[in-house]
C-alpha positions, 0 to 999 in steps of 0.5 A: 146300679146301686141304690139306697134304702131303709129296712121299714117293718120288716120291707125293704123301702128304697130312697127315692121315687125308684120303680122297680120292674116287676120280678126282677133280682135283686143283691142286698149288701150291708154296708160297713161290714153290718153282720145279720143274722138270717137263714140264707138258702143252702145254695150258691145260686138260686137255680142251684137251690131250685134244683136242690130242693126239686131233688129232695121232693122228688125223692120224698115221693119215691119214698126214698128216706121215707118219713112222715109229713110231719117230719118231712115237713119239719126237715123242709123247714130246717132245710130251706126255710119258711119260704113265702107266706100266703099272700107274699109275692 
């Protein structure tokens, strides 16, 4: 199913009175080859970023390539992103 929509403040507002079930994985395609410039997650898949960024936590607590929070802070951020703010879904 393709639907339509329009980039309001930063959300994504779909054309139409379409709900969209709750939790549900969505693909966003620019159309006519638009280029945006983003941070996408380092991984082909979401399970595969998952498990990627479970490995790098866990070797954090194992002190593997031990630094401090302020760093391993920093290398996340770099690495994965912001991720969602608090309040976000």
């Amino acid at each position: 199913m393709t639907l339509e929509g329009t980039v309001v403040n930063g959300q994504i507002v779909v054309t139409g009175d379409f709900p969209l079930p709750e939790g549900a994985t969505v693909w966003i395609e620019f159309p006519n080859g638009e280029k945006v410039q983003f941070p996408g997650p380092p991984c082909q898949t979401y399970a595969a970023y998952l498990e990627e960024l479970r490995t790098d936590i866990a070797e954090a607590r194992a002190g593997i390539d031990l630094m401090d929070l302020e760093g391993f802070r920093a290398e996340m951020r770099a690495k994965y992103g912001s991720g969602p703010q608090k309040g976000e879904p």
